[in-house]
C-alpha positions as CSV (number, residue, x, y, z in Angstrom):
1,X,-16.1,-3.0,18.9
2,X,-16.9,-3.4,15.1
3,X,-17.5,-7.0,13.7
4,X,-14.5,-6.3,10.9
5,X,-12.4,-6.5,14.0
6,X,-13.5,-10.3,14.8
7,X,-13.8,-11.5,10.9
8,X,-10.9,-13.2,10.9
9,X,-11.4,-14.9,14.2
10,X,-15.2,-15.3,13.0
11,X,-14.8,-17.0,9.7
12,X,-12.6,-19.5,11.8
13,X,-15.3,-20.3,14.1
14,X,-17.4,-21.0,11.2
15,X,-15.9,-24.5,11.1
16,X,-16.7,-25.1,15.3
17,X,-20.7,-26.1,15.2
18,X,-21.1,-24.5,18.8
19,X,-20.7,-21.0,17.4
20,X,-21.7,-21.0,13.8
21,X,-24.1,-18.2,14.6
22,X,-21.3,-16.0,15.5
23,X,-20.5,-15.8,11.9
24,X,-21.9,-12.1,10.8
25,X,-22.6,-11.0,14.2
26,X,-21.4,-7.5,15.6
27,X,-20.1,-8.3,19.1
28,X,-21.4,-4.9,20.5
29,X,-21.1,-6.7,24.1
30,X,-17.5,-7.6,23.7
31,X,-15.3,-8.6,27.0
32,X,-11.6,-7.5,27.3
33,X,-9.2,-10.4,27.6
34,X,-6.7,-9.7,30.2
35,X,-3.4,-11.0,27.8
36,X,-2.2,-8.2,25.8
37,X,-0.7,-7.5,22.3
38,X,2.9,-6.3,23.1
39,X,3.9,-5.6,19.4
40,X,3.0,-6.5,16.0
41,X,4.5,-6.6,12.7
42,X,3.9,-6.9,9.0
43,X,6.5,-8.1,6.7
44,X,6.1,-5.4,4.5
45,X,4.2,-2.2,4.0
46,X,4.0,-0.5,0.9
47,X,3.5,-2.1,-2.6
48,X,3.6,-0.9,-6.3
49,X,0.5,-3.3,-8.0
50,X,-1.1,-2.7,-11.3
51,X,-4.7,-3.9,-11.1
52,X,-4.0,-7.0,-12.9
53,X,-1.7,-8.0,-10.6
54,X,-2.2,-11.4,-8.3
55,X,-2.1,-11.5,-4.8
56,X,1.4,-11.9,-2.6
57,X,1.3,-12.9,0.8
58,X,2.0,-10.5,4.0
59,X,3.4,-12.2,7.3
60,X,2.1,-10.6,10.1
61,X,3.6,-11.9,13.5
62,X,2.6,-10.8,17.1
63,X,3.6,-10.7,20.2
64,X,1.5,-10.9,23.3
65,X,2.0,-11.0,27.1
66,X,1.0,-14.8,27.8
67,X,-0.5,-17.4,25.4
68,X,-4.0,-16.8,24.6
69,X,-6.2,-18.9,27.7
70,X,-8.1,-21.6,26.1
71,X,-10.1,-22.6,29.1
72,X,-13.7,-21.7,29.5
73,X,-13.6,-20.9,25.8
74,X,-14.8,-23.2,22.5
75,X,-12.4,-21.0,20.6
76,X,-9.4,-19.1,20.9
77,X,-6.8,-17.6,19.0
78,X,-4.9,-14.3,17.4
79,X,-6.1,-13.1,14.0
80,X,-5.5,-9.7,11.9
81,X,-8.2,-8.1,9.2
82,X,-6.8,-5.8,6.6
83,X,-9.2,-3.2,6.6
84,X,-9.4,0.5,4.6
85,X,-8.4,3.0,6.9
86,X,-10.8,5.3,6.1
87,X,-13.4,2.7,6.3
88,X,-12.5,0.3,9.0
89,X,-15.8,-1.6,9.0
90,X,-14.6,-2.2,5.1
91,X,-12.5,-5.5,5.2
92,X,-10.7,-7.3,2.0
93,X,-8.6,-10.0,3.7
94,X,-7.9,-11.8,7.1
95,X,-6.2,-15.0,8.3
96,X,-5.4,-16.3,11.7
97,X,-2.1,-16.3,12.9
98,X,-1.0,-19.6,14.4
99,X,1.5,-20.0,17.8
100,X,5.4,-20.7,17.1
101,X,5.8,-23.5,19.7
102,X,5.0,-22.6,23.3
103,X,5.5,-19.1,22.7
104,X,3.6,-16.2,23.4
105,X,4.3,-15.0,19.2
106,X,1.7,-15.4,16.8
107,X,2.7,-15.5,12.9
108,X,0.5,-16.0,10.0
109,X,0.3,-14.3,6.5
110,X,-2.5,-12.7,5.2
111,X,-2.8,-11.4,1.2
112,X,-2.6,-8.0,-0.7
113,X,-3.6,-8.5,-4.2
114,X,-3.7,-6.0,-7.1
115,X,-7.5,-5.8,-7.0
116,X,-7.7,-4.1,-4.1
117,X,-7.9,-0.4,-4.5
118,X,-4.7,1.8,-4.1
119,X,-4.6,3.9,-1.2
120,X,-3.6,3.3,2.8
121,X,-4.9,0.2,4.4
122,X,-4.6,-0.7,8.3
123,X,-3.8,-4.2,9.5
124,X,-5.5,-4.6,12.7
125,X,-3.3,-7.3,14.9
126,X,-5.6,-8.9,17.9
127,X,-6.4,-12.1,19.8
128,X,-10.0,-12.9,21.0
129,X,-11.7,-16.2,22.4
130,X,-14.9,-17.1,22.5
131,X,-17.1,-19.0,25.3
132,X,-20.0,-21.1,24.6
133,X,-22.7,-18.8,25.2
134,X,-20.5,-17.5,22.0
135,X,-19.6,-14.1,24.2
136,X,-16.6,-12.2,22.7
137,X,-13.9,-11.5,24.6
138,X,-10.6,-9.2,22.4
139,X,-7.3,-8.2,23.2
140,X,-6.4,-4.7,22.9
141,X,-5.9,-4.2,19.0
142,X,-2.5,-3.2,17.0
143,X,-2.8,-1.1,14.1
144,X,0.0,-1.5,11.4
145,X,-0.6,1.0,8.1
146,X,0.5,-0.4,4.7
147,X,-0.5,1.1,1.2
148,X,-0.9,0.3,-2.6
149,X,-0.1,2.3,-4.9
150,X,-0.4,1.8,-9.0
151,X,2.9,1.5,-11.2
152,X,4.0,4.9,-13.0
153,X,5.4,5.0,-16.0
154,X,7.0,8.9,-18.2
155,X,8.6,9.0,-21.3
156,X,10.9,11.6,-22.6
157,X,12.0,12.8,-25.8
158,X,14.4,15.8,-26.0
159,X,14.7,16.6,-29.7
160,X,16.3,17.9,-32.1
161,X,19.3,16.1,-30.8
162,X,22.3,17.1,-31.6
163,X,20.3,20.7,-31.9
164,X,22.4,24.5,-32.5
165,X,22.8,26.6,-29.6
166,X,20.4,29.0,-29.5
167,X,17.8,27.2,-31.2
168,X,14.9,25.5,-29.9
169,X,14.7,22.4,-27.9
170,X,11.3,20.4,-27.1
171,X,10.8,18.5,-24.2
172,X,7.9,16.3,-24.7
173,X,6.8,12.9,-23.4
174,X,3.6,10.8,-22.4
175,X,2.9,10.3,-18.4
176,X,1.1,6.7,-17.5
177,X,-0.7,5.2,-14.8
178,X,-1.2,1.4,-14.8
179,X,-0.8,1.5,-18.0
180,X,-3.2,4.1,-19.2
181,X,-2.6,7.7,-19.6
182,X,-2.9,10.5,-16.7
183,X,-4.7,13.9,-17.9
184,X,-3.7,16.7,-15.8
185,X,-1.1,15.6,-14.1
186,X,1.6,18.4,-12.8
187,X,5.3,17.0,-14.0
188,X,8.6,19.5,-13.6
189,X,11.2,19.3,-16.3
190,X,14.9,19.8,-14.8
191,X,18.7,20.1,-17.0
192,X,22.0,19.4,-15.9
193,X,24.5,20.6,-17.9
194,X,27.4,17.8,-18.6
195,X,30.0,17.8,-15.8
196,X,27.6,19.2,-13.3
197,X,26.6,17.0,-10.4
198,X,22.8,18.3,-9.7
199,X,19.6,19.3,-11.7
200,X,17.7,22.7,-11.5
201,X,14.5,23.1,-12.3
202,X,13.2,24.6,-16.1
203,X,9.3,24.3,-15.8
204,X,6.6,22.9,-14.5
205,X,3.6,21.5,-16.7
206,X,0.6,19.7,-17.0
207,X,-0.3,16.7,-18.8
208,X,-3.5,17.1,-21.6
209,X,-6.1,14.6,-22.3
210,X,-4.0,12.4,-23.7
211,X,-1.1,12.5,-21.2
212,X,1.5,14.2,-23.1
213,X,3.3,17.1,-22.3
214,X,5.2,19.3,-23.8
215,X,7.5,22.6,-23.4
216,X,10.3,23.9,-25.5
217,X,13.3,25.5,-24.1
218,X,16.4,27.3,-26.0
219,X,19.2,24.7,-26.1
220,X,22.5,26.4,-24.4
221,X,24.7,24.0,-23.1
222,X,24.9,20.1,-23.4
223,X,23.6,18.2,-21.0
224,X,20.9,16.2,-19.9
225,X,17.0,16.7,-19.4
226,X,15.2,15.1,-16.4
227,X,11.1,15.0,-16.3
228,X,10.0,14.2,-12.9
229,X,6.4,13.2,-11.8
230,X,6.1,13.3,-7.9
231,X,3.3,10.9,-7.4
232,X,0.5,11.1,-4.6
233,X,-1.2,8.7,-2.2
234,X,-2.5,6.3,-4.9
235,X,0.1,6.5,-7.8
236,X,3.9,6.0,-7.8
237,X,6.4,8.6,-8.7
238,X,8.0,8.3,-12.3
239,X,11.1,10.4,-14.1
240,X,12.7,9.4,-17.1
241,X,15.7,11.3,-18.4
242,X,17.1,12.2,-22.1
243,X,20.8,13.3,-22.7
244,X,21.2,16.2,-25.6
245,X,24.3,17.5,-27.6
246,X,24.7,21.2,-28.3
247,X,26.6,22.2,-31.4
């Protein structure tokens, strides 16, 4: 066991006098508690945050096999630690989750904030106790995946409008990420033609160094233009669309 997987159960203990030392410890000789973590939830699990964004809170509720045993132990309880997937030992938030009545759920909410770094995160869902000779015992742990991702914005400008048939058209707009612009970014540029029900595809192009791209076409039919940006693992996808009359 890794000590991100106690932290929330650790910082807890920090308040009980008889294990303040746990606090920072890697419980290397961790016990296995025989209750169980049936399921686990989060409330939600995927956010759009700019960087300046606050924090919202997360409800994560589990569900275990029996109560978590308090005898023998100075400290029980069920707790998760949002951790970077990539990087469990890499925590940035925990909270314990307290019992609904004389159940065997858990619920407690824990917070995403726009600081964090966008990409996937795992929620890891488990119960431990602790003895007085401050040995660890866990549950088995429940990984949930949620992930932040920063706001997109495109622009589009289809101009001249209304433009001649058989003339030049320009497509051009300006592709944002949290507010500041996104060099080399692919983005396809689609027309529907007015009275048609679907798009098809006119080009694909790149963004410069200032975020702005820009391709011309020969105006045919009226209709509208589409630019499209699909996004990855870290950014939201963006389209914006611009209607045009051919004379």
């Amino acid at each position: 066991m890794t000590s991100v997987r106690v932290r929330a159960l650790a910082a807890l203990l920090a308040t009980v006098p008889a294990a303040g030392l746990l606090v920072g410890a890697s419980p290397a000789q961790a016990g296995t508690l025989k209750v169980t973590v049936k399921s686990a939830s989060i409330s939600k699990n995927a956010f759009v945050l700019s960087a300046k964004a606050g924090c919202t809170n997360v409800t994560a509720t589990a569900t275990l096999s029996a109560p978590i045993p308090t005898e023998g132990y100075i400290y029980s309880g069920v707790g998760v630690d949002l951790v970077v997937a990539a990087n469990t030992d890499k925590s940035v938030a925990d909270a314990e989750l307290k019992r609904v009545g004389t159940t065997s759920t858990y619920k407690g909410a824990f917070q995403v904030c726009g600081k964090y770094a966008p990409g996937k995160y795992s929620a890891l869902i488990y119960g431990g106790a602790i003895d007085k000779d401050e040995n660890v015992d866990l549950t088995n742990i429940v990984t949930k995946t949620l992930t932040i991702k920063r706001p997109s914005k495109v622009t589009l400008d289809a101009s001249p409008e209304p433009v001649k048939k058989g003339k030049k058209i320009t497509a051009k707009g300006t592709l944002k990420i949290d507010g500041k612009v996104l060099a080399g970014a692919k983005v396809k540029i689609y027309f529907k033609k007015k009275g048609a029900t679907s798009y098809s595809l006119k080009a694909t192009t790149t963004t410069n160094s200032k975020g702005v791209f820009s391709k011309k076409f020969t105006a045919t039919k009226t209709g509208t233009w589409k630019v499209v940006y699909a996004g990855t693992g870290t950014k939201v996808a963006a389209a914006a669309t611009d209607a045009v009359k051919v004379k």
